[in-house]
C-alpha positions as CSV (number, residue, x, y, z in Angstrom):
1,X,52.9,30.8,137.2
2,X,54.3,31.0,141.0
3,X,57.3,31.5,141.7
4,X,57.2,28.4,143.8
5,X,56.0,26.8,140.9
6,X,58.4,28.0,139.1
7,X,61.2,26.7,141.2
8,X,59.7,23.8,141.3
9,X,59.6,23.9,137.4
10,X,63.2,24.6,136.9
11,X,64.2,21.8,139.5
12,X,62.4,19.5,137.6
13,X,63.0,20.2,134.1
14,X,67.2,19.9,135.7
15,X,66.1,16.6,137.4
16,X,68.3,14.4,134.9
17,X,71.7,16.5,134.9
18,X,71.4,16.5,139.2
19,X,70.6,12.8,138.6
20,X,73.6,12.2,136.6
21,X,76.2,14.6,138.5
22,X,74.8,12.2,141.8
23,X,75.4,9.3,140.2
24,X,79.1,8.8,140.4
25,X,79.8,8.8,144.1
26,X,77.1,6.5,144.5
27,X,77.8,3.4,142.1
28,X,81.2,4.2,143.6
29,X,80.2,3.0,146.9
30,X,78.2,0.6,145.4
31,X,81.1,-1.3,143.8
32,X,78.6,-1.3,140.6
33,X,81.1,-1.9,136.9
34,X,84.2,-1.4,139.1
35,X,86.2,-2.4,135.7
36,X,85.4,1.1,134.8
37,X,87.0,2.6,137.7
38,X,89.7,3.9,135.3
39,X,90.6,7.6,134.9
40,X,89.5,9.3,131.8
41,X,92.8,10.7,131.8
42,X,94.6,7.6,132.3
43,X,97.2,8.1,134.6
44,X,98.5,10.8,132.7
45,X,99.9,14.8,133.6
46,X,100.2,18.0,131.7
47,X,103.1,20.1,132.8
48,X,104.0,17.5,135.8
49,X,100.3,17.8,137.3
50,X,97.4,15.0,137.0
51,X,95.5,16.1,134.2
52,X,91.7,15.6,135.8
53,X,93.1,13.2,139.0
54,X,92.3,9.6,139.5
55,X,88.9,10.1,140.7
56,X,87.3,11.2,137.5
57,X,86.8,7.7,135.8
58,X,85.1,6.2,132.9
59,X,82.5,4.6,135.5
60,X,81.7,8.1,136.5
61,X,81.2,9.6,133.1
62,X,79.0,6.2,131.6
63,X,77.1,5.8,134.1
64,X,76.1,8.9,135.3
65,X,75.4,9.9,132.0
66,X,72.7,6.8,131.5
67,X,71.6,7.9,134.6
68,X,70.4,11.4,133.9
69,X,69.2,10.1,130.4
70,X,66.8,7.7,132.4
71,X,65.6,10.5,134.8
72,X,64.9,12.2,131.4
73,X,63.0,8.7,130.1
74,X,61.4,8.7,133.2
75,X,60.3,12.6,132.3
76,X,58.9,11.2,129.3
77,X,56.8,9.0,131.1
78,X,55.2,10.9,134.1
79,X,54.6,14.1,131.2
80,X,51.4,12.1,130.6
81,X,50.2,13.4,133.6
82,X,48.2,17.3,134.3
83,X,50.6,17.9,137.3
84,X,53.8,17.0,135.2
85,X,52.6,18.5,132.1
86,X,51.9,21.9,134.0
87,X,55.5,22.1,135.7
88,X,57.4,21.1,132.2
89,X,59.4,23.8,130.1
90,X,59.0,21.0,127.9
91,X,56.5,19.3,125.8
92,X,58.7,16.1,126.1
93,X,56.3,14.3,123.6
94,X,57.6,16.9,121.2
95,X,61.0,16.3,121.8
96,X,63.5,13.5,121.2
97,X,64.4,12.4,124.6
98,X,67.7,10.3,124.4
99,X,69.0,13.3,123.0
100,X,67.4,15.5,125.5
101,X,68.7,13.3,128.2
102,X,72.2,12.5,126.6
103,X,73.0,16.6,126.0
104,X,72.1,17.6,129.8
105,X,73.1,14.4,131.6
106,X,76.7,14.3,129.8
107,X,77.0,18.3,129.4
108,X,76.5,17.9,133.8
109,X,79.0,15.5,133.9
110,X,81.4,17.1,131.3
111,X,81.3,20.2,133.2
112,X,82.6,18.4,136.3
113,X,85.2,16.8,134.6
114,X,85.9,20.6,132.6
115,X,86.1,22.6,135.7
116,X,88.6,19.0,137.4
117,X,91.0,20.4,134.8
118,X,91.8,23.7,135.9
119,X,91.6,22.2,139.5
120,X,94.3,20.6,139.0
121,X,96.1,23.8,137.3
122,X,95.7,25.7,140.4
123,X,96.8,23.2,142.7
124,X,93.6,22.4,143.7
125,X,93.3,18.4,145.5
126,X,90.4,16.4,144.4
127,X,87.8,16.5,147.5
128,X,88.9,20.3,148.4
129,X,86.6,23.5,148.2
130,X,86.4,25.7,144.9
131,X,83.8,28.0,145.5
132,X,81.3,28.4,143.7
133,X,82.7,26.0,140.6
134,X,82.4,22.9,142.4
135,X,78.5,23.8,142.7
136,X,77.7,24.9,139.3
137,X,80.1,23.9,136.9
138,X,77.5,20.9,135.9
139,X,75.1,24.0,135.2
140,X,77.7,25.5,132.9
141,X,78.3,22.2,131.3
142,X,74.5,21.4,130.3
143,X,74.2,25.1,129.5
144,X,76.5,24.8,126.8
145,X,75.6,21.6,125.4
146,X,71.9,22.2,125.6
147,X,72.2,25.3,124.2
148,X,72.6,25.1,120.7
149,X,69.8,22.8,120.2
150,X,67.1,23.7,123.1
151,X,65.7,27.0,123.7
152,X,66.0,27.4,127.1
153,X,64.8,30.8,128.5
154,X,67.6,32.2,129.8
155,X,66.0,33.2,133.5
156,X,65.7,29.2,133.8
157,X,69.9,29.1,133.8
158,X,70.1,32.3,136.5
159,X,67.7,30.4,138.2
160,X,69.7,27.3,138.4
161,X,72.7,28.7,138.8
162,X,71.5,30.1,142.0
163,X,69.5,27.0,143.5
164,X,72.0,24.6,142.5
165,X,74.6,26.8,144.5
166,X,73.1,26.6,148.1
167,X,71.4,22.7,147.0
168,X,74.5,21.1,145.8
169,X,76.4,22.3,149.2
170,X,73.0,20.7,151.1
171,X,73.2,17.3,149.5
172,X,76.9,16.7,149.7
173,X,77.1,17.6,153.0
174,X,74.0,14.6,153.8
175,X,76.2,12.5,151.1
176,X,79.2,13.2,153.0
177,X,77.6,12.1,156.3
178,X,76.4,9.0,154.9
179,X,79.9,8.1,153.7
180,X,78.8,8.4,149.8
181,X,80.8,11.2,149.2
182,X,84.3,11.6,150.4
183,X,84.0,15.4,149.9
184,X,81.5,17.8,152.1
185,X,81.9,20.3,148.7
């Protein structure tokens, strides 16, 4: 295998989790279940600080994990083909997909949400730079929930870790100009 190909292979078998992490900010703007616009920490602080902040809602965390488990669906789908069977880590006719797509789409968002924590703890504002956790902690999440039930060669992760980096920065800076996201991080 290329290395192009095997870029292209790690970016795709992580299609669902960037799904899912995207997600948010856009049924945000969207105004899409806006009765789930509710914190996941409710209001609530530990030691006089916002737990995870306001903007880390149960909309967020439903939906963008049915999002990545539809990118995964959709995975399931286009594996019929050569193209998509030769660029799969995955046989994902051999796998069970909801679980698949639930572990990686909500270990992405978890990992957000995680990392929102000790934000807060280091009097971090929601929206403001923390390099390089704001562009991989979604990578750490799905690591860890993947883990224990997928083997997952472990160059795949390094790999990840290192694309996501510079590609998260690129697509939240054209989110940010679109007014999607409210962050350029």
């Amino acid at each position: 295998m290329s290395v192009a190909y095997y870029i292209l292979s790690c970016l795709y078998f992580y299609l669902p989790a960037y799904f899912a992490n995207m997600a948010p900010p856009v049924f945000k703007k969207l105004g899409v279940l806006n009765s789930l616009y509710v914190p996941i920490d409710f209001g609530k602080t530990f030691r006089g600080k916002a737990i995870l902040g306001s903007h880390k809602t149960w909309r967020g965390l439903i939906l963008g994990t049915l999002t990545g488990m539809s990118v995964a669906w959709l995975q399931l789908f286009l594996y019929k083909f050569p193209f998509f069977q030769k660029i799969s880590f995955l046989d994902y006719n051999k796998i069970n997909i909801l679980f698949f797509g639930f572990l990686i789409s909500f270990g992405a968002v978890f990992g957000d949400v995680f990392f929102s924590f000790f934000k807060r703890r280091l009097n971090i504002k929601p929206g403001r730079r923390w390099l390089p956790f704001d562009q991989i902690d979604y990578i750490i999440g799905s690591f860890l929930f993947l883990t224990p039930f997928f083997d997952i060669f472990p160059a795949i992760w390094i790999v990840l870790l290192f694309l996501t980096f510079f590609l998260h920065i690129i697509v939240n800076r054209i989110g940010y100009r679109l007014k999607i996201s409210e962050s350029k991080w």
